[in-house]
C-alpha positions in Angstrom: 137.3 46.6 108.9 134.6 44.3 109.7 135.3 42.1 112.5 132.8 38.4 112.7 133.6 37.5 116.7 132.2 34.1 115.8 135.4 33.2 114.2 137.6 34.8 117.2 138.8 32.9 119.9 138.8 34.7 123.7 142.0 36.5 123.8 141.7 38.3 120.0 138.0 39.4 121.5 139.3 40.9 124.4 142.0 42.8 122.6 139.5 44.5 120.3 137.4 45.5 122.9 139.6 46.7 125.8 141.2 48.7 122.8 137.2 49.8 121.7 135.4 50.1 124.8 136.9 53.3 126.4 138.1 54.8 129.0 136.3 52.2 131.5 136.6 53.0 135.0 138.4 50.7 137.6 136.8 49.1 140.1 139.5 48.4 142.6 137.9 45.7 144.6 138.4 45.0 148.1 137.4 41.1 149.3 138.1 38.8 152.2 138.2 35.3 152.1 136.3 32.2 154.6 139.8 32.3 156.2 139.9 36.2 156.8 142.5 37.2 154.3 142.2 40.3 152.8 142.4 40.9 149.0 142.6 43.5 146.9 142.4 43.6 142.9 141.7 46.0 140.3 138.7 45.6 137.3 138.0 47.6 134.5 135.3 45.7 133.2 133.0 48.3 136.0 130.1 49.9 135.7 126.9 51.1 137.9 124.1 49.6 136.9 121.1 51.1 138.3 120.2 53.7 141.2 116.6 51.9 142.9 118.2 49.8 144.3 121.5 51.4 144.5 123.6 48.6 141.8 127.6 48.1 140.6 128.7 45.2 138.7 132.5 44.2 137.8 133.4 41.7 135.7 136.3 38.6 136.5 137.7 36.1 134.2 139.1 32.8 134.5 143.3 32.9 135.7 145.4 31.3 133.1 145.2 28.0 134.7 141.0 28.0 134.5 140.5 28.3 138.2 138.5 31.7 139.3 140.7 34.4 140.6 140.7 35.2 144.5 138.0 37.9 144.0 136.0 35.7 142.4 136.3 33.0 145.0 136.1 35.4 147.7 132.9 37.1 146.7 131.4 33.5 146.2 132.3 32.3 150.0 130.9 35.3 151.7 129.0 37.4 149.0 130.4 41.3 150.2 132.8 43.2 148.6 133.8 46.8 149.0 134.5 49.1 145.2 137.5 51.6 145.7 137.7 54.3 143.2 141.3 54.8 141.9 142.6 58.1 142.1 146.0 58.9 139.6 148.2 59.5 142.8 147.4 55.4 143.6 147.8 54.4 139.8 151.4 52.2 141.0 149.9 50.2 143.9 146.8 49.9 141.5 149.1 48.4 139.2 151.0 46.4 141.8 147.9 44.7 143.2 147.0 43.4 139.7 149.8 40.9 140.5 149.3 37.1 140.4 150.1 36.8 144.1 149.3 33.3 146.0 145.5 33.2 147.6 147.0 32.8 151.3 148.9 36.7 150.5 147.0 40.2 151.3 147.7 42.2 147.9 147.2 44.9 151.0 151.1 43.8 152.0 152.6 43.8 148.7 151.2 47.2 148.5 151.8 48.8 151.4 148.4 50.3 151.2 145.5 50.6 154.7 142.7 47.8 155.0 140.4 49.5 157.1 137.0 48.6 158.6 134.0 48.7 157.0 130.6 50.2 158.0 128.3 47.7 156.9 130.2 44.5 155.0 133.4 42.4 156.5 135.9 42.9 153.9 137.9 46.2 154.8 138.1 49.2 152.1 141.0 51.4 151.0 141.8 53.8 153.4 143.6 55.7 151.1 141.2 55.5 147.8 139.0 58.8 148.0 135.4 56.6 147.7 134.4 53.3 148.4 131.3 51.3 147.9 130.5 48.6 150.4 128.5 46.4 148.7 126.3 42.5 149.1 126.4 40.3 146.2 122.9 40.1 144.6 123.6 37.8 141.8 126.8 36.4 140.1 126.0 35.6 136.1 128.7 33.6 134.7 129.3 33.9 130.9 131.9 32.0 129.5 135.2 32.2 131.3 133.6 35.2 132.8 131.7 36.3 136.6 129.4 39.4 136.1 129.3 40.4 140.0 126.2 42.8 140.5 126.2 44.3 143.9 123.7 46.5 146.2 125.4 49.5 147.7 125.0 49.1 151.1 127.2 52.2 152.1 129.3 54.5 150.7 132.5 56.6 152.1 133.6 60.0 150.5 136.5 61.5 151.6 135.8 65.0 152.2 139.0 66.7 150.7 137.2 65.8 146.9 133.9 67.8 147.4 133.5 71.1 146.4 131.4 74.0 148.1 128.1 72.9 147.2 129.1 69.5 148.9 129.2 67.4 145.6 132.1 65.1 144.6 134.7 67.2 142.3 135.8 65.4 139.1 139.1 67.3 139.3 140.0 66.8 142.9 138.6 63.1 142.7 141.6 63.0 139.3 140.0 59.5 138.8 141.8 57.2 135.8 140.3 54.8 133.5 141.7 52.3 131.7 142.4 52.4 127.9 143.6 49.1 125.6 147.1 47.3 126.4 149.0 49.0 129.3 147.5 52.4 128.7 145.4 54.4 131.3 143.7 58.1 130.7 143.0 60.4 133.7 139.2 62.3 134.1 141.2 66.1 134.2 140.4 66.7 130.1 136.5 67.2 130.7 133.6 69.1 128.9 130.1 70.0 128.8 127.2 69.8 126.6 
């Protein structure tokens, strides 16, 4: 199969490559909006970027209506966002806070999940994701319907109960997911080295 993207419109592109480009990580993105409202949606479009300076970047697309999603919105009024790492014992509320709730509603409610405070940036993190990156908006690239947020690290949590003896983050207590194409998901327990 050859596949021209020239001729595609958004929706078959996205199909071939959620389907193509995995597993991707999620980046379960904690914001708060000018008002104080906390929100909380998950990414999969995620990825570091760089370590000097310490760099993330997720990716948001338009909702169906062309307006920017909350996150998007959120990270524009106060540019900070916190990165939660999704374990496979939160995969549900992961799922649940993908939901296309109104902007005045915490997705922390529907949830029943812990906003708590931050270290260095105002919107709260996951108390119950095992890592989170507290990050400041460097530079939002807009492609498209698309927001490529890049972020500097300003902090990080690790919860202690995923390192191992030599104080290093465990893959298999971490049991991180990633997201495949459609509704599928793959966890990080089937692992190798080279």
């Amino acid at each position: 199969m050859e596949v021209d993207f020239s001729t595609l419109d958004g929706s078959r592109c996205y199909a071939l490559m959620i389907r193509a480009i995995t597993p991707r990580p999620i980046a379960w993105v904690s914001t708060v909006s000018s008002k104080g409202v906390p929100n909380l949606a998950p990414f999969s479009y995620f990825a570091g970027v760089g370590s000097s300076p310490p760099t993330l970047m997720f990716s948001t697309s338009l909702k169906s209506d062309g307006s920017p999603k909350d996150t998007q919105r959120n990270v524009e009024a106060t540019g900070e966002f916190v990165v939660n790492i999704v374990p496979y014992s939160l995969r549900t509320p992961m799922a649940v806070s993908a939901g296309d709730f109104p902007y005045e509603e915490s997705e922390f409610d529907h949830t029943g999940l812990t906003p708590v405070p931050s270290t260095k940036v105002q919107p709260p993190r996951l108390l119950e994701s095992p890592i989170n990156f507290e990050c400041r908006v460097h530079e939002i690239v807009k492609i498209g319907s698309a927001a490529a947020v890049f972020g500097i690290i300003e902090w990080m949590h690790i919860d202690d109960r995923i390192l191992n003896a030599e104080q290093k983050i465990d893959p298999e207590l971490l049991d991180s997911i990633g997201r495949m194409g459609g509704l599928s998901y793959s966890r990080t327990c089937d692992r190798f080295e080279i």
